[in-house]
C-alpha positions as CSV (number, residue, x, y, z in Angstrom):
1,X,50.0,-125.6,-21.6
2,X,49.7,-126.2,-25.6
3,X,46.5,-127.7,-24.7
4,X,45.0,-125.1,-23.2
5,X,46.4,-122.4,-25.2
6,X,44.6,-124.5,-28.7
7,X,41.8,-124.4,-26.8
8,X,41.6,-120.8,-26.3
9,X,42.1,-120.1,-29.9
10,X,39.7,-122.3,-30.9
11,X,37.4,-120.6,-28.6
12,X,38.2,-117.6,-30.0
13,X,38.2,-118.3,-34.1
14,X,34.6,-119.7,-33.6
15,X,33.6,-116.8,-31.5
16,X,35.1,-114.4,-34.7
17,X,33.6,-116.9,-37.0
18,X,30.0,-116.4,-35.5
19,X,29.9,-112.8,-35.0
20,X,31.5,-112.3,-39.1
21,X,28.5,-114.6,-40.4
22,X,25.8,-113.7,-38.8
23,X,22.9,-112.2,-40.8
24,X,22.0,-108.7,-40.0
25,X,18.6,-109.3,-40.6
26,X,18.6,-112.0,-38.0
27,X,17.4,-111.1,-34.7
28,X,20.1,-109.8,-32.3
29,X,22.5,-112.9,-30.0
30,X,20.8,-113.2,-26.4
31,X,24.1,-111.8,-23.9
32,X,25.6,-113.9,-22.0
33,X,27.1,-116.8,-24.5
34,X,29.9,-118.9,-24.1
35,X,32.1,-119.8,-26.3
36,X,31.6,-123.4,-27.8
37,X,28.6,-124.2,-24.8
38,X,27.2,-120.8,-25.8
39,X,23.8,-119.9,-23.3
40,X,23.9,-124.1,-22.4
41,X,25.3,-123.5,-19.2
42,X,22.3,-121.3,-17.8
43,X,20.0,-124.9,-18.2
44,X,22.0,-127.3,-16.2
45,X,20.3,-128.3,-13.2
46,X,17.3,-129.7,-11.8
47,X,13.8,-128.9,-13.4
48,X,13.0,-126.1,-10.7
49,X,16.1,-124.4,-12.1
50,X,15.6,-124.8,-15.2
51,X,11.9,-123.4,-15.2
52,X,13.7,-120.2,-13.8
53,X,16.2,-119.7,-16.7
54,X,13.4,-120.1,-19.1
55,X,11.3,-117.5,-17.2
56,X,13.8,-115.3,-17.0
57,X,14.7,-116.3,-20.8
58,X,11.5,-115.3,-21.6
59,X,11.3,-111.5,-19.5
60,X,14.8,-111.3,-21.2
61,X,13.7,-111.8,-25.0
62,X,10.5,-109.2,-24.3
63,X,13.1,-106.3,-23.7
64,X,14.6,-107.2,-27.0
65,X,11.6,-107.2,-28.6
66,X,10.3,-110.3,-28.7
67,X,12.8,-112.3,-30.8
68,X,16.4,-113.2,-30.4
69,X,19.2,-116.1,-31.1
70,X,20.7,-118.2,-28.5
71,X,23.1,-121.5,-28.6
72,X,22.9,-124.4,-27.0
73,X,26.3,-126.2,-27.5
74,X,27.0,-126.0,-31.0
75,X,23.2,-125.1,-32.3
76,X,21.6,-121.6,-32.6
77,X,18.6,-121.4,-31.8
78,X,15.6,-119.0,-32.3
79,X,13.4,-118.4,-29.2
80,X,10.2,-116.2,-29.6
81,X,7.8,-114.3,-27.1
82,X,6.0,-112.3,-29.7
83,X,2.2,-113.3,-30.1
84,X,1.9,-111.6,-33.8
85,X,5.5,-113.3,-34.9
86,X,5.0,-116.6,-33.2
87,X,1.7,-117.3,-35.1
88,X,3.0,-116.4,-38.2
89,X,5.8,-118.9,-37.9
90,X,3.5,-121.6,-36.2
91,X,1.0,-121.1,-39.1
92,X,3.7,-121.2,-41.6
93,X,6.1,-124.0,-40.5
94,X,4.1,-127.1,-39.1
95,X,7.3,-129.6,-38.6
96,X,7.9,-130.0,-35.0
97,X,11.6,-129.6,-34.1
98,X,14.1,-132.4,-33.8
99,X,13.9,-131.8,-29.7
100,X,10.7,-133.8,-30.1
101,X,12.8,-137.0,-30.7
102,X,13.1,-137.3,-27.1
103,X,9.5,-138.3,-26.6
104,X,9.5,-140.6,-29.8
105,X,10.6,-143.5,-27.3
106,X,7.5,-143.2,-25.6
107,X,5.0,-141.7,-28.1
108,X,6.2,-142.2,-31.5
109,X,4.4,-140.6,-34.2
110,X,1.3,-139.7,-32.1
111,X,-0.1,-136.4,-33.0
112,X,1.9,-134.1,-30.5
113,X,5.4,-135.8,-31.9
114,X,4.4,-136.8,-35.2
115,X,6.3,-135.7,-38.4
116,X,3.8,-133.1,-40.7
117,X,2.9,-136.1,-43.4
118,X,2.0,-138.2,-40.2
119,X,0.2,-135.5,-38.6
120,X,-1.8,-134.1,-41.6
121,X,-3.2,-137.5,-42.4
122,X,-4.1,-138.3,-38.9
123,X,-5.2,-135.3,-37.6
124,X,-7.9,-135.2,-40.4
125,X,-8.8,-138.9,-39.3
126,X,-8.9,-138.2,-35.7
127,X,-11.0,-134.9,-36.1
128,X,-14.1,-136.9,-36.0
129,X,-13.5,-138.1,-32.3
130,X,-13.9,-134.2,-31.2
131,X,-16.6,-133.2,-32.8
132,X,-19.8,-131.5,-30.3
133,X,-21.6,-134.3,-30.6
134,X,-19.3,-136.4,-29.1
135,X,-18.4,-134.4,-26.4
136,X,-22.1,-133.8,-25.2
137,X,-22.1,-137.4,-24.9
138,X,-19.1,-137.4,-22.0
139,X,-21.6,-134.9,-19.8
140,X,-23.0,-137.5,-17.8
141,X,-19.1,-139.1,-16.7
142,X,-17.9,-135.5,-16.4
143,X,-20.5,-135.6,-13.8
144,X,-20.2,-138.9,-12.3
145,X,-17.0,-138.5,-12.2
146,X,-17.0,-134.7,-10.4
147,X,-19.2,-136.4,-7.8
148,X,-16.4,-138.9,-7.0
149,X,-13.5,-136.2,-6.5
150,X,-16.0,-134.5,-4.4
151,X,-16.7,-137.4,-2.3
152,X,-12.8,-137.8,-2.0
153,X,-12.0,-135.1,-0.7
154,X,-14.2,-134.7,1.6
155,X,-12.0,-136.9,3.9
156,X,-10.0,-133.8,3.7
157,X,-12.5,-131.6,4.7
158,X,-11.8,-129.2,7.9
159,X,-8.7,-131.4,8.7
160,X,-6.1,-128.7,7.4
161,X,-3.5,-128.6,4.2
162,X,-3.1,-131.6,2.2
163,X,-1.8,-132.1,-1.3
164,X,-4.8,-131.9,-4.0
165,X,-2.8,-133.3,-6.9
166,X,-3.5,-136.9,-6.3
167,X,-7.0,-136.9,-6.4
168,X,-7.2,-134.6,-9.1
169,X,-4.8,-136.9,-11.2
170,X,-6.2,-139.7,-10.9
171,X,-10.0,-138.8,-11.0
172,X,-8.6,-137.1,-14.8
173,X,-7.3,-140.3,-15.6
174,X,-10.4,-142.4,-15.0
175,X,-12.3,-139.8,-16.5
176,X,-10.3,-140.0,-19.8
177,X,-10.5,-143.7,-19.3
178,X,-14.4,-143.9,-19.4
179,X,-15.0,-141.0,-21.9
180,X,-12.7,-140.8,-24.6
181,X,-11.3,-144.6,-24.5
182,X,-14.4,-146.5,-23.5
183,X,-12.3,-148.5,-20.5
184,X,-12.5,-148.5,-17.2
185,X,-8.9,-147.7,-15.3
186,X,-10.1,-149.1,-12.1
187,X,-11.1,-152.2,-13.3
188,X,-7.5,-152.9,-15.0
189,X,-5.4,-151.6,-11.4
190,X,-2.9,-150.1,-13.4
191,X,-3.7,-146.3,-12.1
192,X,-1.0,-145.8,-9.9
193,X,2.0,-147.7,-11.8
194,X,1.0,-145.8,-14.4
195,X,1.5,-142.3,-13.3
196,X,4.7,-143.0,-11.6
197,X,6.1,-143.8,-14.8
198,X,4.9,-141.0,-16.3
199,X,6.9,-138.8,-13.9
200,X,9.9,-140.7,-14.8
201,X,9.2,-140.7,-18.2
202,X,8.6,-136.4,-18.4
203,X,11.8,-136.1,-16.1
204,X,14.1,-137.9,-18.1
205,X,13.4,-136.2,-21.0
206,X,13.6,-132.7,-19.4
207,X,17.0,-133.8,-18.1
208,X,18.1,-134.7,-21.4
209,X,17.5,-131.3,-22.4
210,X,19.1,-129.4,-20.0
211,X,22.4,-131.4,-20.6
212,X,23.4,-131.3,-24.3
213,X,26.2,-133.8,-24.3
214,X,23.2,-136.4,-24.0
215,X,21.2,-134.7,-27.2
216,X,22.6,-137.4,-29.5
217,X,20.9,-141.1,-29.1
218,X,24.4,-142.2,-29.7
219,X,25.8,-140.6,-26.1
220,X,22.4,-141.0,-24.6
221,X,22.2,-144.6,-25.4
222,X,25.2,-145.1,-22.5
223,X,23.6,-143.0,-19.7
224,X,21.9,-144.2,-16.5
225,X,19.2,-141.8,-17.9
226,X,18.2,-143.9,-20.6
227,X,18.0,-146.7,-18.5
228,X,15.4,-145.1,-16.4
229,X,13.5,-144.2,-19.5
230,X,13.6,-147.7,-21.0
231,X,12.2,-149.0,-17.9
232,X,9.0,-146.1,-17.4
233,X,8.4,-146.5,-21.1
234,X,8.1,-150.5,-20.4
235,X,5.0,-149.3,-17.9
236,X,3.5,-147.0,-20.1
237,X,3.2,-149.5,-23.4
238,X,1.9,-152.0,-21.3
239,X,-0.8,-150.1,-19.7
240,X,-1.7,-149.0,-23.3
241,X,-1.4,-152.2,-24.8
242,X,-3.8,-153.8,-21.5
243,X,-6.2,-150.7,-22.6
244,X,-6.2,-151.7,-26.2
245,X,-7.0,-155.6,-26.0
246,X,-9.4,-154.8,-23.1
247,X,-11.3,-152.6,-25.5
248,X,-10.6,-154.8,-28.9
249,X,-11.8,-157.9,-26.4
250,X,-15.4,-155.9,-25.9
251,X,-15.7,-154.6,-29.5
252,X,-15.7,-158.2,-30.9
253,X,-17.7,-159.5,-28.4
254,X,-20.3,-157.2,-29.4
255,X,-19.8,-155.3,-26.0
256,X,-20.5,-151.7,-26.8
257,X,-20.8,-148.8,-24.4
258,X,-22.9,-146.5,-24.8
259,X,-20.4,-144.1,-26.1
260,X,-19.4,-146.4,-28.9
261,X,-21.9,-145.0,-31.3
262,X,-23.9,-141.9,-31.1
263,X,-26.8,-142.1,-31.7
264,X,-28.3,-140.4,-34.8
265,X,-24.9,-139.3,-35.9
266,X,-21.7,-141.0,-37.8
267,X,-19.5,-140.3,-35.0
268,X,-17.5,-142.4,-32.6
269,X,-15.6,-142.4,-29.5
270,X,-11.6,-141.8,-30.0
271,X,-10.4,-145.1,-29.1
272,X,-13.5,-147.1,-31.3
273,X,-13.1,-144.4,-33.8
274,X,-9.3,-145.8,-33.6
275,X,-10.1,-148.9,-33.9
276,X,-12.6,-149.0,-36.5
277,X,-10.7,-147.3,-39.5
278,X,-7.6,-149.9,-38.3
279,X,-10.3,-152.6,-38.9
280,X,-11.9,-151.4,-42.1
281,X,-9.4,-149.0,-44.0
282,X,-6.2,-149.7,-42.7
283,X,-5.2,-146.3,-41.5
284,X,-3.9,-147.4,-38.3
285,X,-1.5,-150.7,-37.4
286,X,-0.9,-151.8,-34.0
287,X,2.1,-149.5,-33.6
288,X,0.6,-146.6,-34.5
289,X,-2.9,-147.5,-32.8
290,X,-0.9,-147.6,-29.7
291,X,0.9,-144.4,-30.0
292,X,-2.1,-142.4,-30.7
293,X,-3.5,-144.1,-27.2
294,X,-0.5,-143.0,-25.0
295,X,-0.9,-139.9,-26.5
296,X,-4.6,-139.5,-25.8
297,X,-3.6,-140.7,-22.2
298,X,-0.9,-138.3,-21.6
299,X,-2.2,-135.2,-23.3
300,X,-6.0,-135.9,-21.9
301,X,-5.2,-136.2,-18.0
302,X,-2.0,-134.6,-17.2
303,X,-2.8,-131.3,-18.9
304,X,-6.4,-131.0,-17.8
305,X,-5.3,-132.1,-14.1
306,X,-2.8,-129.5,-13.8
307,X,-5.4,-126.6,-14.7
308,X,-7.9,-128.2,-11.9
309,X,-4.2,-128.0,-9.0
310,X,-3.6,-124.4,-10.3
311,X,-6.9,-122.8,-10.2
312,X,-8.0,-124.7,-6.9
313,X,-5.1,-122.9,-5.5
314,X,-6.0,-119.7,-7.3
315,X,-9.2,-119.7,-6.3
316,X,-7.9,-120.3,-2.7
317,X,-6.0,-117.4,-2.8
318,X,-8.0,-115.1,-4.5
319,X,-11.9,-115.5,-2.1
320,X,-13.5,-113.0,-3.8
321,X,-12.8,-114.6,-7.0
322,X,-13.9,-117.7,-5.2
323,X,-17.2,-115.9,-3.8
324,X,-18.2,-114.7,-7.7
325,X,-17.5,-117.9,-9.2
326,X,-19.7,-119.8,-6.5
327,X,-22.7,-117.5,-6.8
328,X,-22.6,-117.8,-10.4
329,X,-22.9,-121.7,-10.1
330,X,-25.9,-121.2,-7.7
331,X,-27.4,-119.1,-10.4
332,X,-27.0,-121.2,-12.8
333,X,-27.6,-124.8,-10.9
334,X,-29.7,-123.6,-8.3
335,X,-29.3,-124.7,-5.0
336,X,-30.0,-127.9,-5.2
337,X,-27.5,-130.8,-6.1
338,X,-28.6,-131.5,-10.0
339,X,-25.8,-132.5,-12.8
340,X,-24.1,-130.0,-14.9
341,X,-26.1,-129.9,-18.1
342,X,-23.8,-128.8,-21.7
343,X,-26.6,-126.1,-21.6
344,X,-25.3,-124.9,-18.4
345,X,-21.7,-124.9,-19.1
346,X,-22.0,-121.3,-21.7
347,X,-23.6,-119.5,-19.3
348,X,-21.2,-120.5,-16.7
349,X,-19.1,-117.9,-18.2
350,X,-17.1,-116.3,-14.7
351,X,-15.8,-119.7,-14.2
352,X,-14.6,-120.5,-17.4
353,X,-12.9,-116.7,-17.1
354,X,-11.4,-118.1,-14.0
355,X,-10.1,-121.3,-15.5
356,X,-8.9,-119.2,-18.6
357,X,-7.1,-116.9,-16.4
358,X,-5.2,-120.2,-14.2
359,X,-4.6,-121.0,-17.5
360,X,-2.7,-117.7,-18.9
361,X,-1.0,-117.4,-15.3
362,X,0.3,-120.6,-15.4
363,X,0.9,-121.9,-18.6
364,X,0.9,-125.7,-18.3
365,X,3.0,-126.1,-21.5
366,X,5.2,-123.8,-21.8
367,X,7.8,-124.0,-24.6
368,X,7.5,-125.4,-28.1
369,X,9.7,-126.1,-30.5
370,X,9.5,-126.1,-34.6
371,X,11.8,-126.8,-37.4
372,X,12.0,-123.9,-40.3
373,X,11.2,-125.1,-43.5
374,X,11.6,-122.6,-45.1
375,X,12.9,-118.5,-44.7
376,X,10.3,-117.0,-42.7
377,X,9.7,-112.9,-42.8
378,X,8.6,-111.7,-38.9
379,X,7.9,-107.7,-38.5
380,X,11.6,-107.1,-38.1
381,X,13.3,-110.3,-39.1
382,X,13.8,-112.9,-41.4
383,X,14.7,-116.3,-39.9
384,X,16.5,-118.8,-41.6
385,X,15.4,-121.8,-42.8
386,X,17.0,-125.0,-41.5
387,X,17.2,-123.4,-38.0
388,X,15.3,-124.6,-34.7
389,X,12.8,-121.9,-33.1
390,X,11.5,-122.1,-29.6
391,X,8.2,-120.4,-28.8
392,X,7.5,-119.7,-24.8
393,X,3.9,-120.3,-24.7
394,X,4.0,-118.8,-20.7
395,X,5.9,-115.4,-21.8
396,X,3.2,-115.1,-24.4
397,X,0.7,-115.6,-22.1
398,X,2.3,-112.7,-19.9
399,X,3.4,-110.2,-23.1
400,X,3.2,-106.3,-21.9
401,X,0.6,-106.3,-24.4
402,X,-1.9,-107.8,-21.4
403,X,-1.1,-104.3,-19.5
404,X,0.5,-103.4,-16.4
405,X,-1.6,-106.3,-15.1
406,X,-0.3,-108.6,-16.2
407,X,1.2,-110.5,-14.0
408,X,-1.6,-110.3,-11.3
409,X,-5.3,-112.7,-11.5
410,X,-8.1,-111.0,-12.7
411,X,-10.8,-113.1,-14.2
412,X,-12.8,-110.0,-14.9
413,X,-10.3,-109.1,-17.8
414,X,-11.9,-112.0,-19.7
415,X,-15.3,-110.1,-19.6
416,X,-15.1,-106.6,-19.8
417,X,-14.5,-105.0,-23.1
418,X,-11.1,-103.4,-23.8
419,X,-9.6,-105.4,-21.0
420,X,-7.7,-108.1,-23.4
421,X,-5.0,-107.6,-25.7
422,X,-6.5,-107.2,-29.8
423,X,-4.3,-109.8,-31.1
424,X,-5.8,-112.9,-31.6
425,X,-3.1,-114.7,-30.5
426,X,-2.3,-113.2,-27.2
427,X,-3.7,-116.3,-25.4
428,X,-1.6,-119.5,-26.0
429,X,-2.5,-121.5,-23.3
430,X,-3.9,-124.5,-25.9
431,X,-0.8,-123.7,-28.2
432,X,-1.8,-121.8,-31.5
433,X,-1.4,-121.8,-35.0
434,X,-3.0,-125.1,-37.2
435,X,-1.3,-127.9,-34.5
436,X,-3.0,-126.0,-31.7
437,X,-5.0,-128.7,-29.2
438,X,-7.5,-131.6,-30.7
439,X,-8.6,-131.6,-27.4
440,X,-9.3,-128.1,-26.5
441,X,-13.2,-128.7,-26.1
442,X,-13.4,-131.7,-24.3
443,X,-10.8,-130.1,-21.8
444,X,-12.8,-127.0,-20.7
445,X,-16.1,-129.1,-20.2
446,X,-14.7,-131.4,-18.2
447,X,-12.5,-128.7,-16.1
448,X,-15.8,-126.6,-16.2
449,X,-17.7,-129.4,-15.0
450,X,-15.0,-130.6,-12.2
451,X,-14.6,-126.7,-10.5
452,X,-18.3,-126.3,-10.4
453,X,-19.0,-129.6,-8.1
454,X,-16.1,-128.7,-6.2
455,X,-16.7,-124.9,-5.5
456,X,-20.1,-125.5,-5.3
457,X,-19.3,-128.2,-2.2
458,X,-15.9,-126.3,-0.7
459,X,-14.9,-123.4,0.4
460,X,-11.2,-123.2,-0.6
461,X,-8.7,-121.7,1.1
462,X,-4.6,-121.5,-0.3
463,X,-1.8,-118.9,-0.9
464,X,-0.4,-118.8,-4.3
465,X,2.7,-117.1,-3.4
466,X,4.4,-120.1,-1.6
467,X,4.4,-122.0,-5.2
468,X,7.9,-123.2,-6.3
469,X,7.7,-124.6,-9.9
470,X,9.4,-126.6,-12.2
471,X,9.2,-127.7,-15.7
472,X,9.2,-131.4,-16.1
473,X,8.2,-131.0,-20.0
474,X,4.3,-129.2,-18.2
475,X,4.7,-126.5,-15.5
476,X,3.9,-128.6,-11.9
477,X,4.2,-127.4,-8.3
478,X,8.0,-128.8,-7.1
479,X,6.5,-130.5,-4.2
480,X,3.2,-131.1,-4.4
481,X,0.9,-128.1,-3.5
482,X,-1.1,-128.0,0.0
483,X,-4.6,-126.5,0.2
484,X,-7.4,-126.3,2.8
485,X,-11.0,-127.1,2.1
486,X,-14.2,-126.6,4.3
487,X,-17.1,-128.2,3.6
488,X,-20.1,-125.7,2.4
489,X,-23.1,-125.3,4.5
């Protein structure tokens, strides 16, 4: 009984406590908090709940105008849906949040976890690896390897639904592989392993979340959970580490690809670009060269991958969509077979209005997280500094500001004038602000490059209303997706 009755009164000082300190120029509580667990109770579950809550989090925070507080445990929280007030913070503020200790184990200081002195130095270093002329270079594997998904699924073809994902996975993997690293996945059989640890990996840290007892490494460290991650993350430094002393191996042995150097330009591969300022100015040490890797791995394949499933299905659902974007691709290629050329891929521009549209309907990251620095002044706010903030990238993407479209596919809104929202920042599907995606570029020419083969082969055919997602860290299908595919005459 005493028990209890302390209890309650604790509950209740710290509920007096909370509502007697808080700042009136802070943005208003989101309803619905607990006392002590505050809004943490709405998260527990599986990762197809919890992609609900944050949807809903996110409609929620739009009626309040775009900012609010809510508590997780014992933390308040910011979360933000604005475009103008989110940029201003992600311009302003460029330490990721603590949250992002939970992929440390697996990606240390790479560039999407890194701390800002880490980042600075390394994004400037790394900058190199995206420039044009590197990316023109990859045209001929985003080709080669199109063809191959092509000729995969066609033992699909006219059979009925089947699940897309694991061709397109894989086929963004070796693409990666051969472009951007300089290796060969098929050659080192460590595809498959690979990507099953990754879903381990991206699960157990969304768990982790959800559950805020297991926040601290000290609680964590005792969890079954953490045993699971241990054992993924095993998988995933070896494969990097095979990676690494497969392409070290070739570099001494004078083995370059033909994406090693470009020719006519000072510009290298990531991986040999890596590799060479490890060798020669010491930027890099093996720790670090391997973090940067998994990060190129993860980051390069799952994202892009993703965008292919969602507007395959999209474009399955949606045939006139599907009947525009193919005629374009005659237009433009002919009707012949003939490679994707880079001048090809800007005048390709329904399809790259289709894939920006899969993009802002499904937002394949959709939260991020920053630490405040320092106080930052929004349009009706001032947030504290010290304090987490959580941006949803996907409510963002689907702000009123779109119109009372918004929530429907139209690709034509990407080419008509009026038809998008004036702020620049409307569109966050690549993140924004100054640690927006290094690999923005090379991920449209290669998705640009994929869709064309595969529209330009199959007729697609889906419905995008069954989908049931969850957010294992990206935005996935629960289950797998199923489409149908017919081969073109």
């Amino acid at each position: 009984m005493w028990t209890v009755a302390l209890l309650c009164c604790a509950c209740a000082a710290y509920w007096l406590w909370s509502r007697k300190t808080r700042n009136t120029t802070e943005p208003p509580v989101l309803p619905g908090a607990w006392p002590i667990v505050g809004h943490a109770l709405r998260f527990i579950g599986d990762s197809c709940h919890l992609w609900n809550k944050v949807n809903d989090m996110g409609n929620e925070i739009h009626d309040l105008g775009g900012v609010a507080t809510f508590r997780l445990g014992p933390r308040s929280l910011y979360f933000l849906t604005d475009p103008d007030d989110s940029s201003t913070i992600l311009n302003t503020c460029l330490e990721k949040d603590d949250i992002y200790e939970f992929g440390k184990p697996y990606l240390g200081e790479g560039l999407f976890t890194a701390k800002l002195s880490i980042w600075k130095n390394h994004r400037k270093l790394l900058n190199p690896a995206f420039n044009q002329s590197v990316l023109d270079t990859f045209m001929g594997v985003f080709n080669s390897q199109s063809r191959k998904l092509v000729r995969e699924l066609e033992k699909e073809a006219g059979k009925g639904p089947f699940d897309h994902w694991a061709y397109i996975r894989l086929n963004a993997l070796e693409t990666l592989g051969l472009t951007s690293l300089g290796v060969d996945f098929t050659d080192l059989n460590l595809s498959t392993q690979y990507l099953e640890a990754v879903e381990i990996m991206l699960s157990t840290m969304i768990e982790r979340f959800a559950k805020f007892w297991w926040h601290s490494p000290y609680t964590f460290a005792f969890s079954n959970l953490k045993r699971r991650q241990d054992a993924s993350i095993k998988i995933l430094h070896n494969t990097a580490n095979t990676v690494l002393q497969k392409r070290k191996s070739e570099l001494t042995g004078n083995v370059c690809s033909e994406r090693s150097v470009i020719p006519g330009t000072k510009f290298k591969a990531f991986l040999d670009l890596v590799l060479e300022l490890s060798a020669e100015k010491g930027a890099f040490n093996d720790r670090e060269i391997r973090e940067q890797v998994d990060t190129m791995i993860i980051g390069g394949h799952d994202t892009s991958a993703n965008v292919l499933l969602f507007t395959m299905i999209l474009l399955g659902s949606y045939p006139e969509a599907q009947d525009k974007a193919f005629a374009e691709i005659q237009e433009v290629l002919g009707d012949g077979d003939r490679d994707v050329e880079k001048t090809d891929l800007s005048k390709l521009v329904y399809l790259e209005a289709v894939l920006k549209e899969s993009m802002r309907m499904f937002t394949i990251g959709p939260v991020m997280a920053r630490k405040l620095d320092k106080d930052v002044k929004l349009k009706n706010y001032t947030l504290s500094a010290g304090m987490s903030c959580f941006f949803s990238l996907s409510a963002i993407n689907k702000h009123p500001m779109w119109g009372p479209d918004v929530h429907e596919f139209k690709p034509e809104r990407w080419l008509e004038p009026g038809r998008l929202p004036d702020k620049p920042f409307a569109f966050a599907a690549f993140s924004t602000g100054r640690r927006m995606c290094i690999g923005k570029s090379y991920a449209l020419m290669s998705m640009k490059t994929t869709i064309a083969h595969v529209i330009r082969n199959y007729r697609i055919t889906a419905d995008h209303t069954k989908l049931k997602l969850k957010m294992d860290v990206m935005l996935k299908p629960v289950d797998g997706y199923y489409i149908s595919i017919e081969k073109r005459t």
